[in-house]
N, C-alpha and C positions, 0 to 999 in steps of 0.2 A: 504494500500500500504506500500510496505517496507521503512525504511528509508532510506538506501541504496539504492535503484530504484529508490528512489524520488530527491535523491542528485543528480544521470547521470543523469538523462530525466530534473530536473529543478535547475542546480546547478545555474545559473542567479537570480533565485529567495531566493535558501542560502544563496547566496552573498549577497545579498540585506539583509536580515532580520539579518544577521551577524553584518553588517556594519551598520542598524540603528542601532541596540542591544549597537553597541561598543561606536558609534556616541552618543547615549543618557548617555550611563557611564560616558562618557568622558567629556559631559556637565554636570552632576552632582558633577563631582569630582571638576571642574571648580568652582561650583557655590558654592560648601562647603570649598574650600579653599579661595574664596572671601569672604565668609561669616565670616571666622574665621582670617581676617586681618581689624584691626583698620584703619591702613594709605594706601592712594588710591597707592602712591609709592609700596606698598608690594601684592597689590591688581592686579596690570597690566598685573605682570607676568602670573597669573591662566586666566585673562581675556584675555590673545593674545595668550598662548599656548592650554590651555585648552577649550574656551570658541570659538574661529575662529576654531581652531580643529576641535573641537566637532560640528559643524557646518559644517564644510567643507568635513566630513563623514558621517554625516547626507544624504547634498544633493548629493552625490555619492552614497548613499545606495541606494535615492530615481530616481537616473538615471539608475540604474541596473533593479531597479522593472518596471519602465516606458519601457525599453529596453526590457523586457521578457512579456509584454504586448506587444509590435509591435512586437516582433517574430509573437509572438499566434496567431495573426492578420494577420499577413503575409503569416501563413501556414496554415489560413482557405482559403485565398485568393486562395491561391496556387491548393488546394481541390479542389476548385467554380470551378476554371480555367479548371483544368483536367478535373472533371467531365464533362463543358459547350464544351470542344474538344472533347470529348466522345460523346457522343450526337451529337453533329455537325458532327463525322463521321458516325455516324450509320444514323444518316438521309441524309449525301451524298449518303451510298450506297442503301441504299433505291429506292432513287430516281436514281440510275443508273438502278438497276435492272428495275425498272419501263419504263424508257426507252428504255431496251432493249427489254423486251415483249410487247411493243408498238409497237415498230421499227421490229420486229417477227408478228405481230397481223396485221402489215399494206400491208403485201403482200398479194391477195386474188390468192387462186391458180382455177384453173379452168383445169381439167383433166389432172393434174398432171403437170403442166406448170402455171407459173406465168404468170396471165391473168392482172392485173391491178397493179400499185403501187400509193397508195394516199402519200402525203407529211406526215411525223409523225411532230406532235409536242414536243417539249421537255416535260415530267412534271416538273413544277416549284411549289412550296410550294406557298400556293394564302392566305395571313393573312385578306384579301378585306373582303372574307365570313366569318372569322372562328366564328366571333362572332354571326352571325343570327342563327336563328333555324328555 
């Protein structure tokens, strides 16, 4: 896949690997300029700018990636959903057509005159049997 294709269709997830990428520099640069101060007074500054920083980029990278995971999740839902309304109408009309050449089936004609009408039944979907054989 292209890089550019993969930036539109998942920039949520750029952003994220961006932002750990920058998050984890940033706690490095932190931890090497701790490392290179003797007194904890000269030490504070890398540990509050660099160090909550680099932390507080961190778990915004790691909310953006959490965030393009429930997209993903949402728009398989979304699929299920269509598809399960799809089906549900194709099995409505189903069963109307079936009722209506029932409801056609239940006139008996007798020399070209309708001689009897029994009552039709709806077809209704019966899940009672589906499972015997």
């Amino acid at each position: 896949m292209e890089l550019g294709k993969w930036l539109r269709v998942a920039w949520d997830r750029a952003v994220a690997i961006a932002l750990v990428a920058v998050g984890a520099v940033v706690v490095v640069v932190g931890w090497v300029g701790v490392s290179g101060q003797a007194y904890p007074a000269k030490q504070l500054p890398f540990i509050m700018s660099a160090g909550v920083g680099g932390i507080f980029i961190l778990g915004v990278g790691a909310l953006f990636w959490l965030s393009s995971d429930l997209k993903d999740e949402w728009t398989k839902l979304d699929r299920i959903e269509e598809a399960l309304v799809t089906l549900a109408d194709t099995a409505l009309v189903d069963r109307e057509s079936l009722n209506r050449a029932a409801a056609t089936a239940a006139t008996v004609e007798v020399d070209g005159r309708a001689a009897a009408t029994r009552p039709v039944q709806s077809v209704q979907p019966s899940l009672a049997g589906a499972g015997e054989s």
